[in-house]
VOZAFI-852611 format. One record per residue (C-alpha): residue in one letter; x, y, z; residue number from 0. Coordinates in Angstrom, 1 decimal. Example, Ala and Ser with C-alpha at 12.3 -4.5 7.8 and 13.67 -1.06 7.14 Angstrom:
BEGIN
resn,u,v,w,resi
A,12.3,-4.5,7.8,0;
S,13.7,-1.1,7.1,1;
***
This chain:
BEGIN
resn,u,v,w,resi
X,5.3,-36.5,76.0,0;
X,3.6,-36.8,72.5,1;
X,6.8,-37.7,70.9,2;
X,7.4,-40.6,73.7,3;
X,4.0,-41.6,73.1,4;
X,3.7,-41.9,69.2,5;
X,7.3,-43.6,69.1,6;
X,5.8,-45.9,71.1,7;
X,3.1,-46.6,69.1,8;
X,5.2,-46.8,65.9,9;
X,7.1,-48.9,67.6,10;
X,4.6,-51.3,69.1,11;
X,2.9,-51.4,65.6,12;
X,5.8,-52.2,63.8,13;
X,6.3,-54.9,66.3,14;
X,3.5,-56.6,65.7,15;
X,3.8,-56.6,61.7,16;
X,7.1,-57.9,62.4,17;
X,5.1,-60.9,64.0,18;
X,2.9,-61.5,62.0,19;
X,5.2,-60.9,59.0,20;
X,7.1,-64.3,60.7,21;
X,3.5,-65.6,60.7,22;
X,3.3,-65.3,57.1,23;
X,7.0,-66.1,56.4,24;
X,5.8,-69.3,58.5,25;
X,2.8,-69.9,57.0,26;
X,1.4,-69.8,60.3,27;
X,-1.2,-67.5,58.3,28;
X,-2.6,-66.5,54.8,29;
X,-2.9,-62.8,54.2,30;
X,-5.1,-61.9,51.8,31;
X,-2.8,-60.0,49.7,32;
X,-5.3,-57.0,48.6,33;
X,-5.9,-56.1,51.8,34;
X,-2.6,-55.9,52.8,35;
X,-1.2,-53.9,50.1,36;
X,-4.4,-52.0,49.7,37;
X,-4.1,-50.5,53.0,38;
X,-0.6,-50.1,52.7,39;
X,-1.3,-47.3,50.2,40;
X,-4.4,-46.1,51.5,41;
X,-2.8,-45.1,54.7,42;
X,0.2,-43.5,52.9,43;
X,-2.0,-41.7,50.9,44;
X,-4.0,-40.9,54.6,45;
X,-0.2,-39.4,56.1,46;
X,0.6,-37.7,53.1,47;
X,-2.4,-36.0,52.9,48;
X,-2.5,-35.0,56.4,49;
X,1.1,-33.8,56.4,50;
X,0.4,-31.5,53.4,51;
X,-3.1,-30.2,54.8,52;
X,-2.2,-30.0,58.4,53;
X,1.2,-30.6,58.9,54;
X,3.2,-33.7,61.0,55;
X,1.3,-34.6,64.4,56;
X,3.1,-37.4,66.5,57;
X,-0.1,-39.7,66.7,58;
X,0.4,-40.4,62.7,59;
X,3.5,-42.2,63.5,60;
X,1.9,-45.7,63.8,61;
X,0.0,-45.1,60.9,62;
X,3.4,-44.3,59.2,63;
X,4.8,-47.1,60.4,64;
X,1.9,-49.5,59.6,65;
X,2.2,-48.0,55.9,66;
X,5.5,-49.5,55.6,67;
X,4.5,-53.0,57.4,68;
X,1.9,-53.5,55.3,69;
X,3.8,-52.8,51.9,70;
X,6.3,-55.4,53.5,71;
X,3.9,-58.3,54.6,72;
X,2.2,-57.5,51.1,73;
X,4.7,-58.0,49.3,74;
X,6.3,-60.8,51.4,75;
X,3.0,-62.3,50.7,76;
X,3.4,-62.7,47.0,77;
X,7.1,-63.4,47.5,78;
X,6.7,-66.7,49.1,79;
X,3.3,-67.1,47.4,80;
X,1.7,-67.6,50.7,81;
X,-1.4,-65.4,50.2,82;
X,-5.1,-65.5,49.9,83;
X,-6.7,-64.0,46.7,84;
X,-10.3,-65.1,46.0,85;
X,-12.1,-63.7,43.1,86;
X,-14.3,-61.7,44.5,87;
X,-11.7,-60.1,46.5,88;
X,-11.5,-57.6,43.5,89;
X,-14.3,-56.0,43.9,90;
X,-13.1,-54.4,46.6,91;
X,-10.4,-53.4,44.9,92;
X,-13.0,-51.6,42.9,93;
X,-15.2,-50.1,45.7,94;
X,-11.5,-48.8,47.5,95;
X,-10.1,-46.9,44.1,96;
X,-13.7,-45.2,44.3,97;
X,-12.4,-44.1,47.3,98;
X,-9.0,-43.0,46.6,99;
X,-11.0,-41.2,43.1,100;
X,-12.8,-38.6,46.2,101;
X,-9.8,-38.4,47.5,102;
X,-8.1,-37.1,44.5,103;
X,-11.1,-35.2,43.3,104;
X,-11.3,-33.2,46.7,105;
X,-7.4,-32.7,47.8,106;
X,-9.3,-32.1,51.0,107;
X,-7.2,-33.5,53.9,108;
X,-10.9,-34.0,55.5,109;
X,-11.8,-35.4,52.8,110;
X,-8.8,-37.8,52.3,111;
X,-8.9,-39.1,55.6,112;
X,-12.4,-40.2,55.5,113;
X,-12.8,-41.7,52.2,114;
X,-9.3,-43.4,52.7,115;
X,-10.9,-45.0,56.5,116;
X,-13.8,-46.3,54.1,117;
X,-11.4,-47.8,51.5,118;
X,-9.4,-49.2,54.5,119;
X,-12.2,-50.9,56.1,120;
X,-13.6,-51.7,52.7,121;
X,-10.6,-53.7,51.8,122;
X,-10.5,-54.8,55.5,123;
X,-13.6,-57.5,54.4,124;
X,-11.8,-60.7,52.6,125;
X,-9.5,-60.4,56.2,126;
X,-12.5,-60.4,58.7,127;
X,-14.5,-63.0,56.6,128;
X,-11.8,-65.4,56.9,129;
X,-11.0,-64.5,60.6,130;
X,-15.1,-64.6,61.1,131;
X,-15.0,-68.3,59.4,132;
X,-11.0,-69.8,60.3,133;
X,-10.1,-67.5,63.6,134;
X,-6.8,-69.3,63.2,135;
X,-5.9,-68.9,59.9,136;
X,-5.4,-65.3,61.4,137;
X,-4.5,-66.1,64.5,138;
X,-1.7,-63.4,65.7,139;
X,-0.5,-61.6,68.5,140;
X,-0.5,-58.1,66.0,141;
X,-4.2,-57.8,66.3,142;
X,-3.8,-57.0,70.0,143;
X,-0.3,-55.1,69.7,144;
X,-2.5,-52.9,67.2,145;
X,-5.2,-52.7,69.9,146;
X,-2.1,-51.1,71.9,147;
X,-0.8,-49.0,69.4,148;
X,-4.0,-47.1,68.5,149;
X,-4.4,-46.4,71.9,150;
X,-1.4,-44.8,72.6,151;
X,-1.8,-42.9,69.2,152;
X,-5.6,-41.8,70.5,153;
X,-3.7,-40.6,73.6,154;
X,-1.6,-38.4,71.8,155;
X,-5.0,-36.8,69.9,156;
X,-6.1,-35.2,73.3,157;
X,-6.1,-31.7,72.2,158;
X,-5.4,-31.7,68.9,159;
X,-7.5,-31.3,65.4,160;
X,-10.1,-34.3,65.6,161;
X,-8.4,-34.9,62.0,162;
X,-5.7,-36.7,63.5,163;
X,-8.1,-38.9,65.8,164;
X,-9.9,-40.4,62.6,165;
X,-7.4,-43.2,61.6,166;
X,-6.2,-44.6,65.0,167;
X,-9.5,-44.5,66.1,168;
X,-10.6,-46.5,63.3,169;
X,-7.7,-48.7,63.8,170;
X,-8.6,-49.4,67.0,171;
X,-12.0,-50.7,66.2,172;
X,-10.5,-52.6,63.5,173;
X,-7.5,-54.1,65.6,174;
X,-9.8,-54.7,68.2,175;
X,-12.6,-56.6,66.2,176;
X,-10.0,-58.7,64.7,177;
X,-8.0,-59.8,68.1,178;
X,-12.1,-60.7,69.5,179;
X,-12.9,-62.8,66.5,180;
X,-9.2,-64.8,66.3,181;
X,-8.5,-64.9,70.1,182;
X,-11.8,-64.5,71.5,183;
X,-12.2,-68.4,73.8,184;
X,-15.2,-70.6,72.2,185;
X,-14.7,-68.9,68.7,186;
X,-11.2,-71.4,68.6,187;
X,-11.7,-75.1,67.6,188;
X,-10.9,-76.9,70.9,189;
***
């Protein structure tokens, strides 16, 4: 059942980057291009980690999956020069390879997975500042498809090392918070 599950999860997930990769593609939105990548090798660095320390667990599949997504909308991004980079964007950048340093200090799997959840959400803030201020300028159906997808992933967690529980529960919040502040009715211009 776990395998069912976390396929399903990988594959929901990888759904919605597909969408809102066509989003960006589009230009329906702007990704801010350091959180994208950013996160794409933050949660590699999370799966790798985890495999080495504690070995494969079906529930990291959608975090696998969104490693891969990300790269690609990060990249596609730049490509077609449809991206948002603000100056001050780097300093999360900053904050984020502090993160990655503990993680590389440590070599704890622990460890890892925390610090790389902090860098996550740390370079999570130019994307929830412009969804807090222009809800449509990330306006996508992959916030609640990621909503999905870290569910079925915190499924899978039942009865397992709480290590594993730590990223898809953190996805959740952060998939959730950004489906409420892009699709939430009254925070959309009429």
């Amino acid at each position: 059942m776990e395998k069912i599950f976390g396929l399903a999860a990988g594959i929901i997930i990888g759904s919605a980057q597909v969408i809102y990769l066509i989003n960006t593609i589009t230009k329906k939105v702007r990704p801010s291009v350091l959180s994208w990548t950013g996160w794409a090798f933050l949660m590699g660095t999370s799966v790798v980690s985890q495999v080495v320390g504690k070995g494969w667990q079906w529930s990291m599949t959608s975090v696998l999956f969104s490693t891969v997504g990300c790269l690609t909308i990060g990249m596609t991004a730049l490509a077609t020069r449809n991206y948002s980079l603000e100056r001050k964007d780097w300093q999360y950048v900053v904050w984020s390879a502090g993160c990655v340093a503990m993680y590389l200090w440590s070599g704890n799997p622990w460890i890892t997975t925390v610090f790389a959840i902090c860098a996550d959400a740390v370079l999570a803030v130019p994307t929830v500042v412009k969804a807090w201020r222009d809800p449509m300028s990330e306006r996508s159906l992959a916030w609640v498809l990621g909503v999905v997808s870290s569910t079925l992933a915190l499924i899978i967690c039942v009865g397992h090392d709480w290590l594993y529980v730590l990223f898809p529960a953190y996805l959740f919040v952060f998939n959730g918070a950004m489906a409420f502040l892009t699709w939430m009715p009254g925070r959309l211009p009429a």
